[in-house]
C-alpha positions in Angstrom: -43.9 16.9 36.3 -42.0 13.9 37.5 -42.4 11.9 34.2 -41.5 15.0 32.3 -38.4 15.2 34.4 -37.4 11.4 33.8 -37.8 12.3 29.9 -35.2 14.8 30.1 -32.8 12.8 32.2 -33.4 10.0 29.2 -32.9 12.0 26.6 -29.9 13.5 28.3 -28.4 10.1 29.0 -28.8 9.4 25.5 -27.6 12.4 24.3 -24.6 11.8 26.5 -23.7 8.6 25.1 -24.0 9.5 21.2 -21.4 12.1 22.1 -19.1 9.4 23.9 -19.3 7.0 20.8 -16.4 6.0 19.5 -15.6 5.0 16.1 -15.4 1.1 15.3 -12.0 0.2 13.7 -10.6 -2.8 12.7 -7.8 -3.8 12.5 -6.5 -7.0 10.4 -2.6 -7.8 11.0 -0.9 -9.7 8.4 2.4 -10.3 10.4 6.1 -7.9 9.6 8.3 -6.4 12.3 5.4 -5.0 14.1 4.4 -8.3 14.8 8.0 -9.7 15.5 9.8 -11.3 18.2 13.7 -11.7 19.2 15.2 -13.1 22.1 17.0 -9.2 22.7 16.7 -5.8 23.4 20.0 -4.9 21.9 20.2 -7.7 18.9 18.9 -6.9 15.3 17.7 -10.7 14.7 14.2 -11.4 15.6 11.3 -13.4 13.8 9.0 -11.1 11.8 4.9 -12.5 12.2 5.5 -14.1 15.7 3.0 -12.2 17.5 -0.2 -12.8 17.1 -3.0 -9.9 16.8 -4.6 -9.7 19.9 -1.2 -9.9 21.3 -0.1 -7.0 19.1 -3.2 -4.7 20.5 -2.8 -5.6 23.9 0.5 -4.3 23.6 -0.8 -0.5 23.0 -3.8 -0.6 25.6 -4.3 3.2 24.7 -5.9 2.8 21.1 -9.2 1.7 23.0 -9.6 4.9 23.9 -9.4 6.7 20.7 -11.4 3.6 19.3 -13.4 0.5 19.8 -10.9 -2.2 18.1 -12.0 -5.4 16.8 -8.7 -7.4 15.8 -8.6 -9.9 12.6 -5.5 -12.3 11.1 -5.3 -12.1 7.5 -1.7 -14.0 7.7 1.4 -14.0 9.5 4.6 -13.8 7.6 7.2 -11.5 6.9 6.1 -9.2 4.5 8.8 -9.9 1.9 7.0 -13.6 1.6 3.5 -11.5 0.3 2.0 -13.7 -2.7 -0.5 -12.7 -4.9 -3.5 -14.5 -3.0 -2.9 -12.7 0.5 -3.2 -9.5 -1.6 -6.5 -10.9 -3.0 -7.5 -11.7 0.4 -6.7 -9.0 1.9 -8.4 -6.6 0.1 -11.3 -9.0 -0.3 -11.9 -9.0 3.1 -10.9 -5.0 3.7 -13.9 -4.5 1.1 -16.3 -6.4 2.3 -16.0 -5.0 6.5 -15.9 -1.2 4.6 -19.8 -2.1 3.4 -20.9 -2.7 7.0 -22.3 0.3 9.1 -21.0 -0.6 12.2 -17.0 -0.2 10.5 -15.9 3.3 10.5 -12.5 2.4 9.6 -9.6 -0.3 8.8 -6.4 -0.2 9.5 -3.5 -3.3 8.2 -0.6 -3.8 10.0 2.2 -4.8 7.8 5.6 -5.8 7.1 7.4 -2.9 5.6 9.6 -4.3 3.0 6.1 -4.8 0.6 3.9 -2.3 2.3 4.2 0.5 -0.1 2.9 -2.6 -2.7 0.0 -3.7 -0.8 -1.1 -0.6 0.6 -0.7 0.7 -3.5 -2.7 -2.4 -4.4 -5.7 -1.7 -1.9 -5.5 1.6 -3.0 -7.0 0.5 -7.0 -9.3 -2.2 -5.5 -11.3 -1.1 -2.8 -14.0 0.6 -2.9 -14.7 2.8 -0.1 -13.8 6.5 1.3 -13.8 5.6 4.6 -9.9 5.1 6.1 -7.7 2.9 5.2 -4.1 2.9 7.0 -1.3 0.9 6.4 1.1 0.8 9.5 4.2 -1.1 10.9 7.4 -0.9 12.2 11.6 -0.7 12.0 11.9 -2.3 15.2 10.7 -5.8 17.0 8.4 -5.4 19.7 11.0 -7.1 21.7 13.7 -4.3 20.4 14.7 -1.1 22.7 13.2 1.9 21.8 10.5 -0.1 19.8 8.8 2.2 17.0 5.6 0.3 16.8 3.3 0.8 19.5 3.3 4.8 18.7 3.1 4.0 14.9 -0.1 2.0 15.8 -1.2 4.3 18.3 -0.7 7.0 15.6 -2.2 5.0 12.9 -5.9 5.0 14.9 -6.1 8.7 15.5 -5.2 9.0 11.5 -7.9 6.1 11.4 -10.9 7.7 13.4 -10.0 11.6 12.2 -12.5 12.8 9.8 -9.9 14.5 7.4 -8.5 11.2 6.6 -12.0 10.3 4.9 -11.5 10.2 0.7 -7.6 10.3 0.7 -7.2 7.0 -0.2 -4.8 4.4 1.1 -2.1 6.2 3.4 0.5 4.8 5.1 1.4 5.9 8.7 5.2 5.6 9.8 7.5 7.8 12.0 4.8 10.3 12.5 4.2 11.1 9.3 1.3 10.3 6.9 2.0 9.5 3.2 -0.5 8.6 0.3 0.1 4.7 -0.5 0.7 5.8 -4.4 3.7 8.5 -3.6 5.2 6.2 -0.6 8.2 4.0 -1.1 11.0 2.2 1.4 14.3 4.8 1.0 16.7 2.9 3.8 17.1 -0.5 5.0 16.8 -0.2 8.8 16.3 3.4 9.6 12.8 4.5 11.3 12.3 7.0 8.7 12.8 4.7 5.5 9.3 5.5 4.2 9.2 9.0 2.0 7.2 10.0 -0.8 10.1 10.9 -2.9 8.2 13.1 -5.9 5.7 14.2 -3.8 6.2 14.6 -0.3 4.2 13.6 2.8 0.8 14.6 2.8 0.4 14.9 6.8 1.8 14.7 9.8 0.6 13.0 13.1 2.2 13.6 16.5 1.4 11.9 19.7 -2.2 11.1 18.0 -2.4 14.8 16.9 -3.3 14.6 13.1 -2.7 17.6 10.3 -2.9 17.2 6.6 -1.7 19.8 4.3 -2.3 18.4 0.9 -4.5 15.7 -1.0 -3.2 13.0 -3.4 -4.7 13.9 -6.9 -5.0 10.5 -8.6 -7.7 8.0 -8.7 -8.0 5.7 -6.1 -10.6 3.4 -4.1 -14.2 4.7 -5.3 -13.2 6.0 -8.5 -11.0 3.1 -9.0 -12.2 0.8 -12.3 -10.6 -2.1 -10.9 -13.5 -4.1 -8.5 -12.0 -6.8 -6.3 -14.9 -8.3 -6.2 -14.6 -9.3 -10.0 -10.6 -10.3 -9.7 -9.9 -13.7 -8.4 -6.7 -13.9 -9.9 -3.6 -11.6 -11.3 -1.4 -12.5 -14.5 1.9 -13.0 -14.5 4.0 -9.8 -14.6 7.7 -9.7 -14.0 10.4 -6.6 -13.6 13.7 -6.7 -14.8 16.7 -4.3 -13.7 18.6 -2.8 -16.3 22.5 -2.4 -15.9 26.0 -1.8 -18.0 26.5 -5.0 -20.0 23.0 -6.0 -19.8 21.8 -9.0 -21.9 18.5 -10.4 -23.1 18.6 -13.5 -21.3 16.5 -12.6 -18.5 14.0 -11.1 -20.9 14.0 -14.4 -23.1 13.2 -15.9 -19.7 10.8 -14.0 -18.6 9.0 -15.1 -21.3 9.5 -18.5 -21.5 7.8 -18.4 -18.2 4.8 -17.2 -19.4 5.0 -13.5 -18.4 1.9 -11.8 -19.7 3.8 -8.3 -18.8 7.5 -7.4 -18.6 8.3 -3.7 -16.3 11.7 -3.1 -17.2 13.3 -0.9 -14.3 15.8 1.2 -17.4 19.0 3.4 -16.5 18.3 7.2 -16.4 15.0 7.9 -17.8 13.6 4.0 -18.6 16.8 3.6 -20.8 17.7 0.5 -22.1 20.7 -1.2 -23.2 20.6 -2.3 -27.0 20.2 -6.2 -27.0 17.4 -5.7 -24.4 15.8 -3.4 -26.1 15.7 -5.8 -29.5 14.7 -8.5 -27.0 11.8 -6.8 -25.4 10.9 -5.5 -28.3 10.5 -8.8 -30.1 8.6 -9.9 -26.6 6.2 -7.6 -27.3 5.3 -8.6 -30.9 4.6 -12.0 -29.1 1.9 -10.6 -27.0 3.8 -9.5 -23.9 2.8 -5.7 -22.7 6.0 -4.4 -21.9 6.5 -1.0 -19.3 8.7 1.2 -19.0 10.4 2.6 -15.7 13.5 3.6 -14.2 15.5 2.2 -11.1 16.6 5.7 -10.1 14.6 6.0 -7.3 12.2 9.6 -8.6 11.1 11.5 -11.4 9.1 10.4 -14.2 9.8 8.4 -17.0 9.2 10.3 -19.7 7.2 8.9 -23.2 9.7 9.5 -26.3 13.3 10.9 -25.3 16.1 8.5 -26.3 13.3 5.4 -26.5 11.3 5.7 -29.6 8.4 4.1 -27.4 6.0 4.2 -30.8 8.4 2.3 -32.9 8.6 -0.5 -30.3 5.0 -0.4 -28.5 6.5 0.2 -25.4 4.3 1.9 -22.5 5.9 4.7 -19.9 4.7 4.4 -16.3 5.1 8.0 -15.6 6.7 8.0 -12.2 5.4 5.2 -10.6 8.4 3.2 -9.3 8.9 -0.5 -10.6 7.2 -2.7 -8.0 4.3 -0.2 -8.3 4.6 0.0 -11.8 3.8 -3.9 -12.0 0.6 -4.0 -9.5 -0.9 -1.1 -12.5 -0.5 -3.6 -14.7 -1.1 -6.2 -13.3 -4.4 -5.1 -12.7 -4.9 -3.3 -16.1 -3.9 -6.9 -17.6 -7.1 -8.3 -15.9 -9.4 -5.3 -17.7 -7.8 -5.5 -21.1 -4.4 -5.5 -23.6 -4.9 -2.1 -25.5 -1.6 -0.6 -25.2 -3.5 2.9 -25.3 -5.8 1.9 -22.9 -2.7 0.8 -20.7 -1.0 3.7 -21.1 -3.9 6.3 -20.0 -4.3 3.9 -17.0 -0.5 5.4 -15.7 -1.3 9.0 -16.7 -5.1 8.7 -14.2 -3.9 5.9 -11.7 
């Protein structure tokens, strides 16, 4: 009876403790306003990247409930200094810990003036339903009324809630959730810059409470074509910002510079002005893959219209935004050059 009785209280204990696991997360910072540091409470100024990652966590003691947090530094910079090879990096890395068992979950920590660009990036190369959260901040740490710790706070419970599983790359800001692809910077300082202009938010999160209310629709991650693991570098792809009085010069240079792709940011719907036009169209009988998109800020940019797209072999990026636009094809340059091919890859991505 007694070792019948020590069986139960085993199997109970461990029973016990499969319910009081916690998910693993981790967590790899790459430096931005969450990470920064100023010398006041009530001053604007500060140094983006200054804190280090362990720092960062210790800062938000709260998340170790909610998860058990292993922290990694991928870099420390202010986001608007992101190169190519930290993107490679990253989501090298962000691939590789989503293959291990004991990793439930990654979130990034981010500067946000390139977060809706890296988090868009991840979201085409890596391969993995599990989470993937992109967060960061308005505000220093150092600021008053610092928006980061909750951000990050609210970032793990969107992290280590099962809903979040398949959606892709989101990005978690202001307590609200958006899909990486629809998400975009709207304001320079306020705390609720990020929107998702065309589409909306896809979920909310408040005080670590998560609630979806709609799924983003295009590829992404594990039925992405695009394998990191096969891209060890990106071609050179430049955007260009039309305006009245516009000239071909910057197209001519781009080109000179050995852009293998041009995404030309047009008035209205992708509209360009005339010697532009000629010029990008001559660019592209040169070899150079040349996108169109619009610098309005939403709506779709529309094949045909008032560009005869077929006449000049220009592509339309649907309503991807400019600096989104480019990371398609940057990647689609690394898979092939078949305009068609290029285009499809903007109506599916």
């Amino acid at each position: 009876m007694t070792k019948i009785l020590e069986k139960i209280t085993v199997l109970a204990l461990i029973g016990s403790s499969l319910l009081l696991a916690k998910p693993n997360v981790s967590i790899l910072a790459t430096g931005g306003t969450i990470a920064g540091a100023g010398d006041s409470a009530i001053k604007s100024s500060y140094s983006a990247g200054a804190v280090t990652v362990d720092k960062l966590l210790a800062a938000v003691p709260s998340i170790n409930d909610l998860a058990n947090i292993k922290g990694e530094q991928i870099s420390n910079i202010g986001s608007q200094e992101m190169t190519n090879e930290v993107w490679l990096k990253l989501a090298k890395r962000v691939n590789v810990l989503l293959k291990k068992d004991d990793v439930d979950a990654i979130i990034v920590t981010h500067g946000t003036d390139t977060m809706e660009a890296t988090s868009y990036f991840l979201n085409l190369t890596v391969k993995s339903d599990k989470p993937i959260v992109f967060v960061g901040a308005m505000r220093s740490g150092s600021s008053m009324s610092a928006d980061g710790p909750m951000n990050l706070y609210n970032a793990v419970s969107v992290a280590t809630n099962k809903d979040t599983v398949g959606k892709g790359v989101v990005v978690v800001m202001n307590d609200e959730i958006h899909s990486s692809r629809e998400v975009t910077k709207t304001n320079t300082a306020s705390v609720d810059t990020f929107k998702s202009v065309n589409t909306g938010k896809i979920g909310t999160v408040y005080y670590g409470n998560v609630h979806y209310y709609m799924n983003p629709v295009r590829k992404h991650t594990s039925a992405s074509e695009f394998d990191i693991e096969k891209i060890d570098s990106l071609p050179r792809v430049d955007i260009l910002y039309a305006h009245a009085n516009d000239s071909d010069i910057f197209v001519n240079a781009a080109v000179k510079a050995g852009a293998k792709g041009i995404i030309h940011a047009g008035m209205g719907n992708g509209n360009l002005f005339p010697s532009t036009q000629e010029a990008l169209g001559k660019a592209i009988k040169n070899g150079v893959v040349v996108a169109r998109t619009s610098r309005v800020g939403s709506g779709r940019t529309n094949l045909g219209g008032e560009v005869d797209d077929e006449k000049y072999g220009f592509i339309a990026t649907d309503n991807l935004n400019a600096q989104k636009a480019r990371i398609l094809l940057m990647l689609g340059l690394t898979k092939t050059q078949d305009k068609k091919a290029l285009q499809d890859m903007y109506f599916k991505y």
